[in-house]
C-alpha positions as CSV (number, residue, x, y, z in Angstrom):
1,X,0.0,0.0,0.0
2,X,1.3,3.3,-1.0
3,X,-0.3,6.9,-0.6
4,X,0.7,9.9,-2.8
5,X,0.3,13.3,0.2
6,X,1.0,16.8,0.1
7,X,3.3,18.2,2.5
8,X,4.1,22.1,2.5
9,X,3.1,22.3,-1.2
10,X,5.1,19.2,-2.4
11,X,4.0,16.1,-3.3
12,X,5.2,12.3,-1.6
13,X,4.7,9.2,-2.6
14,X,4.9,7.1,1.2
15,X,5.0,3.9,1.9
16,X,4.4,2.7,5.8
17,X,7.9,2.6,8.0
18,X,9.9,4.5,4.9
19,X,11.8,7.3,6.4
20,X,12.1,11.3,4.0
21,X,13.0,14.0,4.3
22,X,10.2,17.0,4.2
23,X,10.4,21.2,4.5
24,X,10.8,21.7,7.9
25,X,7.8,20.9,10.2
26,X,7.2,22.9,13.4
27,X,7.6,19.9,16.4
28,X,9.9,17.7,18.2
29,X,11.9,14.4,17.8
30,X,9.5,12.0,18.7
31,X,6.4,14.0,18.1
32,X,3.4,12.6,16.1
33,X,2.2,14.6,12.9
34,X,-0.7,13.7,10.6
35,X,-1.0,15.2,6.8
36,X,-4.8,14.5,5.6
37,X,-4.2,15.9,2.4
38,X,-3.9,12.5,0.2
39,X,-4.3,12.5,-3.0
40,X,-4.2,9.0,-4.2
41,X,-4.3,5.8,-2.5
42,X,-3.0,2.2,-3.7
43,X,-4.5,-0.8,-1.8
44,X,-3.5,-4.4,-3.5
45,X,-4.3,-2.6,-7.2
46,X,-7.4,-0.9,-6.2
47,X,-7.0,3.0,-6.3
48,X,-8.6,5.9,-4.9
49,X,-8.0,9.1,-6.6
50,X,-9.4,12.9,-5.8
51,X,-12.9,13.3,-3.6
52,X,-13.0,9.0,-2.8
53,X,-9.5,9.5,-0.8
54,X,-10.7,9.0,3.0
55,X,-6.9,8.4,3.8
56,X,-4.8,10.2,6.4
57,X,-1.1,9.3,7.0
58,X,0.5,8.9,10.4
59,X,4.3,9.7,11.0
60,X,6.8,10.5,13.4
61,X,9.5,13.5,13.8
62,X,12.8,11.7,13.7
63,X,15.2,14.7,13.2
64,X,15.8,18.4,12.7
65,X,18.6,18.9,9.5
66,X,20.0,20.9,6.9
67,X,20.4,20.6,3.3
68,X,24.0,20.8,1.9
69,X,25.1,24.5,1.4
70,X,23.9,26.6,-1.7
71,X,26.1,29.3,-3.3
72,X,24.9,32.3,-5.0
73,X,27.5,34.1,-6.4
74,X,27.2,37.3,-8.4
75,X,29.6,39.0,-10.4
76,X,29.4,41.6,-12.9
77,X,32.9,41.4,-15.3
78,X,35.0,44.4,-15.7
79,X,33.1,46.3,-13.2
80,X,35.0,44.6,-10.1
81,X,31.6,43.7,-8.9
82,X,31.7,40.3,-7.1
83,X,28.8,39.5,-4.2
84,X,28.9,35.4,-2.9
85,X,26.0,34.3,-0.5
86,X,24.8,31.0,0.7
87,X,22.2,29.4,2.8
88,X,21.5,25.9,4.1
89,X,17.4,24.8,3.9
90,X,16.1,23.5,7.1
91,X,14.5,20.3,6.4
92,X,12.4,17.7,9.0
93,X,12.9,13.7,8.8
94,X,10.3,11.6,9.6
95,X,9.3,7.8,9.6
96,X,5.9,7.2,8.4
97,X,4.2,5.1,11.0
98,X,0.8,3.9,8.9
99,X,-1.8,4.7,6.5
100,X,-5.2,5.5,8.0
């Protein structure tokens, strides 16, 4: 059984006990979370697509990380115009626990 969800504007395709990695969700490690917005739902063939989803899926907060750094570098030539900025995204991991 898989479920497709929608977490902070991105989609997931989850499967019960996989672990991902998602934007960062407000909580602690070893908090429970619920998304309800499914969008699909694949039970032994037999899918559920749009309004006939009456699926929510269970996880748990593993971890707080961060993404690998990102560079922006600007330069303009022959002006001596050089600016370099980075930023690391905050993301959440969590182990799915089961599909309601």
């Amino acid at each position: 059984m898989y479920a497709i969800v929608k977490i902070a504007g991105q989609q997931f395709k989850v499967q019960k006990d996989q672990t991902l990695y998602i934007p960062h969700v407000g909580g602690n490690a070893g908090d429970a979370v619920e998304f309800s917005d499914v969008l699909l739902t694949d039970t032994d063939g037999s899918l559920a697509v749009g309004g006939d989803v009456k699926a929510t899926v269970k996880a748990e907060i593993v971890d707080h990380v961060k993404g690998d750094k990102v560079i922006a570098f600007k330069m303009k030539r022959r002006k001596g115009f050089r600016k370099k900025h980075g930023h690391r995204t905050h993301y959440t991991k969590i182990r799915i626990s089961e599909i309601v």
